[in-house]
C-alpha positions as CSV (number, residue, x, y, z in Angstrom):
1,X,0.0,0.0,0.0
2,X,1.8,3.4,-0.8
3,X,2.0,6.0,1.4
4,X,-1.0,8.1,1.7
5,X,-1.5,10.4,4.7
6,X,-5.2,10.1,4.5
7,X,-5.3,6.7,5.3
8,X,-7.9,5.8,8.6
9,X,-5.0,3.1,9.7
10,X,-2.4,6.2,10.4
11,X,-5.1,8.1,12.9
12,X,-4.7,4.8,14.9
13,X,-1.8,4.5,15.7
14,X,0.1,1.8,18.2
15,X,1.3,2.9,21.7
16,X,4.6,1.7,22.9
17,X,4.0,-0.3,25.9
18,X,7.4,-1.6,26.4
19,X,10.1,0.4,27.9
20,X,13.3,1.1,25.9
21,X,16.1,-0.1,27.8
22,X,19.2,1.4,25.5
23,X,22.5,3.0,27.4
24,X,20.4,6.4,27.7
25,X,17.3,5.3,29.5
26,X,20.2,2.7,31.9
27,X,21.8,5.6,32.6
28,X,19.2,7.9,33.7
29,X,17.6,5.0,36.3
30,X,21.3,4.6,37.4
31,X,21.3,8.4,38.3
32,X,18.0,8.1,40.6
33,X,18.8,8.3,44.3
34,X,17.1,5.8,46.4
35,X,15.6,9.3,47.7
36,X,14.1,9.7,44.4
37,X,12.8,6.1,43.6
38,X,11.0,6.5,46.9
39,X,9.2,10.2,45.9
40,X,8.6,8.4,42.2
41,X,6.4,5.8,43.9
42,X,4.5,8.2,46.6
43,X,4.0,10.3,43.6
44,X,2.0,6.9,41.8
45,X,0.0,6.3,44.6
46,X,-1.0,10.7,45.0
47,X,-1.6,10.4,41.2
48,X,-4.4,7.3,41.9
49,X,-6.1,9.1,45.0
50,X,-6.6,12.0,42.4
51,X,-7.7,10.3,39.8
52,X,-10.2,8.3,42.3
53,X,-11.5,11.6,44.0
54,X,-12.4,13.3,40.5
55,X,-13.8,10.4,39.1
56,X,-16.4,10.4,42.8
57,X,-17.0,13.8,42.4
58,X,-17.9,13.1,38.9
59,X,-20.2,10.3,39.7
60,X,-21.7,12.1,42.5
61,X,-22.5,15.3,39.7
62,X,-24.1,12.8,37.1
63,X,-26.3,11.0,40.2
64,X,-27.5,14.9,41.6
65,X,-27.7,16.5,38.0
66,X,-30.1,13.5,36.8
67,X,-32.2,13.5,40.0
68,X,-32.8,16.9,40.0
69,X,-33.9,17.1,35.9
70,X,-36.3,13.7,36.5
71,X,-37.7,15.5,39.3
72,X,-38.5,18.3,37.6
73,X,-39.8,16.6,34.6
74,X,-42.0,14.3,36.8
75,X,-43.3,17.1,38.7
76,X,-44.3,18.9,35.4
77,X,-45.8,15.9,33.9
78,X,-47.8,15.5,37.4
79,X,-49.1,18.7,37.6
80,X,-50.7,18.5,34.1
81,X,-52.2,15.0,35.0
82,X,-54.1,16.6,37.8
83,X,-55.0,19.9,36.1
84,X,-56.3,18.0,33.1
85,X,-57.1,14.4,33.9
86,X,-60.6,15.5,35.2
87,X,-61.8,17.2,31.9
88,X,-60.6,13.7,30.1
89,X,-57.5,15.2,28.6
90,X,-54.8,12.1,30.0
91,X,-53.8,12.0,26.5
92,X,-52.2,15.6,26.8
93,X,-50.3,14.5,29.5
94,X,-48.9,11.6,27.6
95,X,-47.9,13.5,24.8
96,X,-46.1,16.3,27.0
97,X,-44.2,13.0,28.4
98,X,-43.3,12.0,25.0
99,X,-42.3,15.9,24.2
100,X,-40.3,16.3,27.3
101,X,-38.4,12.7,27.0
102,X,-37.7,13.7,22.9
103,X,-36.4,16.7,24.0
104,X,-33.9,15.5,26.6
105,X,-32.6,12.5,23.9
106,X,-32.1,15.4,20.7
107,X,-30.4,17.7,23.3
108,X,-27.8,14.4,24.2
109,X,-27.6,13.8,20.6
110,X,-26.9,16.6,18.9
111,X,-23.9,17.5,21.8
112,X,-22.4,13.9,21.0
113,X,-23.0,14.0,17.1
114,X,-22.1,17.6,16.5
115,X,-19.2,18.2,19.1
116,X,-17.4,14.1,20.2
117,X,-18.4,11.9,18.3
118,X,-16.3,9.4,19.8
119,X,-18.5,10.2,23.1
120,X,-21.0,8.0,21.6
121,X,-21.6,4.6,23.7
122,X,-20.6,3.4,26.5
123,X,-17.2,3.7,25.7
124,X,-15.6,0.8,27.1
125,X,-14.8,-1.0,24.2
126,X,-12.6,2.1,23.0
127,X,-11.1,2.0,26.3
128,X,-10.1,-1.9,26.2
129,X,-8.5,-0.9,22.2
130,X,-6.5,2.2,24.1
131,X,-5.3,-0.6,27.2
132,X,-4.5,-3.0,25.0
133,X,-1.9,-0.6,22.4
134,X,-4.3,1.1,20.2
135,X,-4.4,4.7,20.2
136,X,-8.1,5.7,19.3
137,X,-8.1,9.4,18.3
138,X,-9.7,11.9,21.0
139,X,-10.7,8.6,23.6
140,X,-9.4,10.5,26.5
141,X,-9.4,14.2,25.7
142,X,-11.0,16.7,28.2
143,X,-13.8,17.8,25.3
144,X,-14.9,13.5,25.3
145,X,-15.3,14.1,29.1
146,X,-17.9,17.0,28.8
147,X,-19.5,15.6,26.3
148,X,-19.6,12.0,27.6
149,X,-21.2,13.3,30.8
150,X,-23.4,15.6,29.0
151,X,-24.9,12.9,26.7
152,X,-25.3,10.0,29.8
153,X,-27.2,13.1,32.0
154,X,-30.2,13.7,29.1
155,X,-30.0,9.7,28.0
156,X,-30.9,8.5,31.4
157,X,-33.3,11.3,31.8
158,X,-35.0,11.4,28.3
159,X,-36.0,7.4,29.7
160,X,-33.7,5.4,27.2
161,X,-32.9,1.8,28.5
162,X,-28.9,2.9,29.3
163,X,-27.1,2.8,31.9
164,X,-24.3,5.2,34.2
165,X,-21.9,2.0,33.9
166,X,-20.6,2.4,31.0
167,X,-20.3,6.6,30.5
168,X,-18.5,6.1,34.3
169,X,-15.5,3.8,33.1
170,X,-15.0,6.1,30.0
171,X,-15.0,9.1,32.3
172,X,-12.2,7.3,34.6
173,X,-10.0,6.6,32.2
174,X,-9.7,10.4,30.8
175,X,-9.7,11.8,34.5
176,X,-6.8,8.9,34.7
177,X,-5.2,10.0,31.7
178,X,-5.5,14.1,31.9
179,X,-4.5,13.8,35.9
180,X,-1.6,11.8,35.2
181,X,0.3,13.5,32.5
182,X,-0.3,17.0,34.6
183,X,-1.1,18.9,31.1
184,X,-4.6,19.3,28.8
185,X,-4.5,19.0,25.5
186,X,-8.0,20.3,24.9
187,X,-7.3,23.3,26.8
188,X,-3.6,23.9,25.6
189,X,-2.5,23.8,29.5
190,X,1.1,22.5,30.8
191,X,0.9,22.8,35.0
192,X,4.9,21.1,34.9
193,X,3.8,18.0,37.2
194,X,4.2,14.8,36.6
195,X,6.6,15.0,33.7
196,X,8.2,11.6,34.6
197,X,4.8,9.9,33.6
198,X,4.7,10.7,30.5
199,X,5.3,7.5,28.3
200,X,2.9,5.0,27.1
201,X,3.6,2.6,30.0
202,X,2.7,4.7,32.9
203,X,-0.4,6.4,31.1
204,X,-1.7,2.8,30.4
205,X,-1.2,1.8,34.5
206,X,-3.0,5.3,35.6
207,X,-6.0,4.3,33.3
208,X,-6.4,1.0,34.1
209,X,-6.9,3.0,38.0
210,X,-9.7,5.2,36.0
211,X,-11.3,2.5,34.8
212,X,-11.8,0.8,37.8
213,X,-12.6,3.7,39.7
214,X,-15.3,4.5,37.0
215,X,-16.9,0.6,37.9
216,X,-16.4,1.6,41.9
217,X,-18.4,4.3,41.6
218,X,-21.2,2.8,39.3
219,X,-21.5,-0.2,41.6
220,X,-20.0,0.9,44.6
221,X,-17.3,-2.2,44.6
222,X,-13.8,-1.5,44.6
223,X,-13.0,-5.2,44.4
224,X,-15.4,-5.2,41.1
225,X,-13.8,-2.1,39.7
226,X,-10.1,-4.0,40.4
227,X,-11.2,-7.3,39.2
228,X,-12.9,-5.6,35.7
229,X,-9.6,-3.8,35.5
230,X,-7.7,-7.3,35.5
231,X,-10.0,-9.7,33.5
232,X,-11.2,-7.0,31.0
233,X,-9.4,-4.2,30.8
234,X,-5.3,-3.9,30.9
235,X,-3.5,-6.7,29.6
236,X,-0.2,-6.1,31.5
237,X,-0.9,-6.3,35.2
238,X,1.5,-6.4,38.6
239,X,1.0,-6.6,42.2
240,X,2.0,-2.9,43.2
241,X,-0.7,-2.2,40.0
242,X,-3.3,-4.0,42.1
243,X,-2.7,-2.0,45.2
244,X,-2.5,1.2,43.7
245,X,-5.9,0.7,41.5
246,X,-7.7,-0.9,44.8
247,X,-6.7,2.2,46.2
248,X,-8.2,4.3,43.3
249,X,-11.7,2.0,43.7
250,X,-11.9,3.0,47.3
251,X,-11.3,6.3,47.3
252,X,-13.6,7.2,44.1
253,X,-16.7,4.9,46.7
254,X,-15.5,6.9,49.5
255,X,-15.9,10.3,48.0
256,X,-19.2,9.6,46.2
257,X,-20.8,8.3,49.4
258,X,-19.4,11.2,51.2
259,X,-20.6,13.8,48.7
260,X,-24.1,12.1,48.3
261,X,-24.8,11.7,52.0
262,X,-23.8,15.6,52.8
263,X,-26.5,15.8,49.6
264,X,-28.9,13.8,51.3
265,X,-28.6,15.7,54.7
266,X,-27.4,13.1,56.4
267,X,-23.2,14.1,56.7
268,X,-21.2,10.8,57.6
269,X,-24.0,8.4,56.4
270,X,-22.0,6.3,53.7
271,X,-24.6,3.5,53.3
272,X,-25.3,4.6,49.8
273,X,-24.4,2.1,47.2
274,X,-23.2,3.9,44.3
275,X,-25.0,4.8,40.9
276,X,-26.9,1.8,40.7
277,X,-29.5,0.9,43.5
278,X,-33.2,0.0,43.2
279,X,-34.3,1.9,45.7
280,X,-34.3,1.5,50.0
281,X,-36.6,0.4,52.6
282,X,-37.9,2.7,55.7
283,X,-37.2,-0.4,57.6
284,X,-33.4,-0.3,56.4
285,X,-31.3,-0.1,59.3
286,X,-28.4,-1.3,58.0
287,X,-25.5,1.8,57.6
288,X,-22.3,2.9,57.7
289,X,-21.1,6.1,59.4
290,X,-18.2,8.4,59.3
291,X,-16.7,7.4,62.8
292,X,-16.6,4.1,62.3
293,X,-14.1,3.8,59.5
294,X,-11.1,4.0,62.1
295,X,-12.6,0.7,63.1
296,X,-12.5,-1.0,60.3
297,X,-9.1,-0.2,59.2
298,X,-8.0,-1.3,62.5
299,X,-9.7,-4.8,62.0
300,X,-8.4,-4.4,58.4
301,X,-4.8,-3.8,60.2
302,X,-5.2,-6.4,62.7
303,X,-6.4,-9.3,60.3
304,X,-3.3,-8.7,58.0
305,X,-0.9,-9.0,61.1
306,X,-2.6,-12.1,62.1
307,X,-2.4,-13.6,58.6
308,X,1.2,-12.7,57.8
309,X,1.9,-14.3,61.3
């Protein structure tokens, strides 16, 4: 095939997941104190708390954004039910539900089809192409995060049968992958941190953490966001990885439970499940609250000790 520079292939192309070990890049490891090894690594696991506070906070603005516009909407479709319902006009009422539920979809579609369209879907297959060393043009840009969250708000609230799963791991992984290079390319921003994670390698690692965290927040499992991370996502996987993405799960649950519960008026409550729930009972009285957590990592502490013994 001769060269052509409008060929689709040359948009996608490969990322380097292997690490070039010439004289150059030896030489520069040799020069890293033991001092600087040690920052390097703190740095990796400041780098996955980030990435698993923003993608919370996300989740938490998707879960408050959609419950307010579905309140609203049900409260005007209710208020026309029992203003016209009596006079035999139901059928009004349904067509304003149709109207308003039309609306919310074009809104979400014309965003995605005129401004990302690589927004479109769930995402997580482009995200498994980009783990796995395909570079996918715009997959994690700052403009497919607006967007993305944009589209998921009026989907869910126009009534289509979708989901906050999917939008949530998409939205990880480009909170993973803006967070961790310290720069934007969609707003033309360098902030000079994090310079040493630059390469393909790392960048793959921080957004297998996004990814997980995305699922942690949907599900509210941090295992599940770990373990979809492993099976589905990355296929390059160590044990530090694991510890450092766990980490990103729980901290992504944490601050969406925190956020919703301060929401809820209830500060310190963190019973809430995540994005997905079918609803609770009055006679609930199962929950989780803020002072207890130095419990639990003491058990947590306590249990390892006993184990390792």
């Amino acid at each position: 095939i001769p060269h052509n520079e409008k060929l689709l292939s040359l948009k996608y192309e490969s990322l380097d997941y292997d690490n070039i070990e010439n004289q150059l890049f030896l030489e520069e490891e040799r020069r890293m104190s033991h001092m600087g090894f040690r920052c390097l690594e703190i740095s990796r696991w400041v780098v996955c708390g980030l990435i698993g506070f923003l993608t919370g906070l996300i989740a938490c603005f998707i879960d408050i954004v959609v419950e307010q516009l579905a309140g609203i909407k049900y409260q005007v479709v209710k208020e026309n039910i029992e203003r016209f319902t009596e006079f035999g006009g139901l059928s009004i009422s349904l067509i304003l539900w149709a109207v308003l539920n039309s609306t919310f979809v074009m809104v979400g579609a014309i965003i995605v089809a005129f401004f990302e369209p690589i927004a479109a879907g769930s995402g997580i297959p482009q995200i498994k192409c980009y783990l796995n060393g395909v570079k996918i043009p715009r997959v994690v840009r700052l403009k497919t995060l607006v967007v993305k969250v944009c589209g998921v708000i009026c989907s869910v609230v126009g009534g289509l049968a979708v989901g906050k799963e999917g939008p949530m791991i998409h939205s990880g992984a480009v909170v993973a992958a803006g967070v961790s290079q310290g720069r934007s390319t969609s707003l033309k921003r360098d902030f000079k941190i994090f310079e040493y994670f630059r390469r393909d390698t790392e960048k793959r690692d921080f957004v297998s953490a996004g990814a997980a965290a995305g699922v942690s927040a949907a599900f509210g499992a941090p295992v599940g966001g770990v373990l979809f991370s492993l099976e589905e996502g990355a296929s390059f996987w160590n044990q530090m990885l694991t510890w450092r993405i766990f980490f990103a799960s729980m901290i992504s649950t944490f601050t969406l439970n925190f956020f919703l519960s301060i929401y809820h008026k209830n500060p310190g409550d963190l019973s809430n499940p995540g994005l997905i729930n079918f609803g609770r009972f009055e006679s609930e009285s199962m929950a989780y609250n803020l002072y207890e957590i130095p419990l639990f990592i003491a058990m947590g502490l306590l249990c390892s000790c006993l184990i390792c013994a």
